[in-house]
N, C-alpha and C positions, 0 to 999 in steps of 0.2 A: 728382451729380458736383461742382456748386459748395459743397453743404457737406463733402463731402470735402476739397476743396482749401484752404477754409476753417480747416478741423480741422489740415491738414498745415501752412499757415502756422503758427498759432495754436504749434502744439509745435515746430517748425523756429524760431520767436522764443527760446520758452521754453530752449530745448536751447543755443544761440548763447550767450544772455544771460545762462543763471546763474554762468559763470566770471567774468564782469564784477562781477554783482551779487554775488557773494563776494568778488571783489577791490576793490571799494565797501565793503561788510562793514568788513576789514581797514583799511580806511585811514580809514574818518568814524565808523564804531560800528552799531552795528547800529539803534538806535533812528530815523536818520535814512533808512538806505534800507531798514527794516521800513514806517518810515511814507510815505515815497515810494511802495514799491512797493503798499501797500494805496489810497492815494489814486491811481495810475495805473489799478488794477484796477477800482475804484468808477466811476474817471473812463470809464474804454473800455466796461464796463457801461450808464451811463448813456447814454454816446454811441449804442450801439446801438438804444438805446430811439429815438432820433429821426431814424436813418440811412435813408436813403428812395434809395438806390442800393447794387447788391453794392460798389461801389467803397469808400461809406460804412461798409457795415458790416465789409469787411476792414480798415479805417484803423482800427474800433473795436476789433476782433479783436485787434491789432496791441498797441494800446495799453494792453489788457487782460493780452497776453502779455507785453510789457514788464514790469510791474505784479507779473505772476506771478513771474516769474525773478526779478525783485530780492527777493522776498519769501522763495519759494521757497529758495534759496541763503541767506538772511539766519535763518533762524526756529530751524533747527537749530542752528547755534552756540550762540545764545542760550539755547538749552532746555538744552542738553549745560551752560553755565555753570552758569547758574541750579540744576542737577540736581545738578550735583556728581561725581566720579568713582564714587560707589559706588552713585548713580542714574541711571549715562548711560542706560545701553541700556533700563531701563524707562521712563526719562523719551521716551528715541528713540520707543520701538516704540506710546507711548501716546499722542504726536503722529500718526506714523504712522496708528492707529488712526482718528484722529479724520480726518484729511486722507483716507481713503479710504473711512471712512463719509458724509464732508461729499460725495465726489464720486460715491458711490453714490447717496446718497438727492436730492441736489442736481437731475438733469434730472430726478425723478420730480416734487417738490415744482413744477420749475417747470412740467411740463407738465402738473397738477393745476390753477395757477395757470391757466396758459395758458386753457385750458376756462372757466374763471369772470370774469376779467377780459382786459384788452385786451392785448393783444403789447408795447406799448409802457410799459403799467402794470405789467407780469411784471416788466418789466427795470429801472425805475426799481426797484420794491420791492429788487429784490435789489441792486440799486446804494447804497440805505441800508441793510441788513443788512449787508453791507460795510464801508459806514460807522459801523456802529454798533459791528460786529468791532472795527476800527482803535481806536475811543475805548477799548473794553471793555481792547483789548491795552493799550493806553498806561496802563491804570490799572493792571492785573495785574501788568506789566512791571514797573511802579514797586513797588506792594505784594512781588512778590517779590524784586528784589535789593537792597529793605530790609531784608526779615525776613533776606536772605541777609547783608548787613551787619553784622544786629544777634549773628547766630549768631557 
């Protein structure tokens, strides 16, 4: 029941927060709360790794959901620019794509994980894969709405 409830936070954050974090979007650009909300998501990630009460690990949840929503709300804009009018919807559907194969294979890979190293190590890894996303985007980011510039 507590990871049920857990879960119902976690998306009851998300569902709240992506009008905001669109309304964020619009008003500072998307490179600022793309990278807010991957650094909140790595941040509430990591946190769980060393949450040693449910109270801790719903505060992590929280901050993870934050994280998500600004991101969430922020990605698609972006892809739809970048793509252009006569790319949206394959550029949409092949985020799409990827966002619900990352969350298919995602508790597989971590309960894989789980089995060979420590609870605490599962979450830290994935809190730098995370991080490692966030750098990858900021560099992609930039290489495409140069080439998109230079077109």
């Amino acid at each position: 029941m507590l990871i049920g409830i857990a879960l119902t936070i976690e998306l009851a954050v998300i569902a709240l927060l992506k009008p905001y974090g669109g309304h964020l979007y619009d008003r500072v650009g998307e490179g600022k709360v793309i990278g807010l909300g991957i650094l909140l998501s790595a941040l509430g990630v990591l946190a769980i790794a060393f949450s040693t009460t449910y109270v801790l690990i719903l505060t992590s949840i929280i901050l993870f959901a934050i994280g998500v929503a600004f991101t969430t709300a922020s990605v698609p804009p972006l892809i739809s620019r970048i793509a252009g009018e006569k790319a949206h919807g394959t550029a949409l559907g092949a985020m799409e794509t990827i966002k619900d194969i990352g969350q298919a294979l995602g508790p597989i890979v971590m309960g894989i994980m789980l089995t060979y190293i420590s609870y605490s190590s599962t979450f830290i890894v994935v809190a730098m894969i995370i991080s490692s996303a966030a750098l990858l985007s900021v560099l992609l980011r930039r290489k495409a709405l140069d080439r998109k510039t230079l077109s």
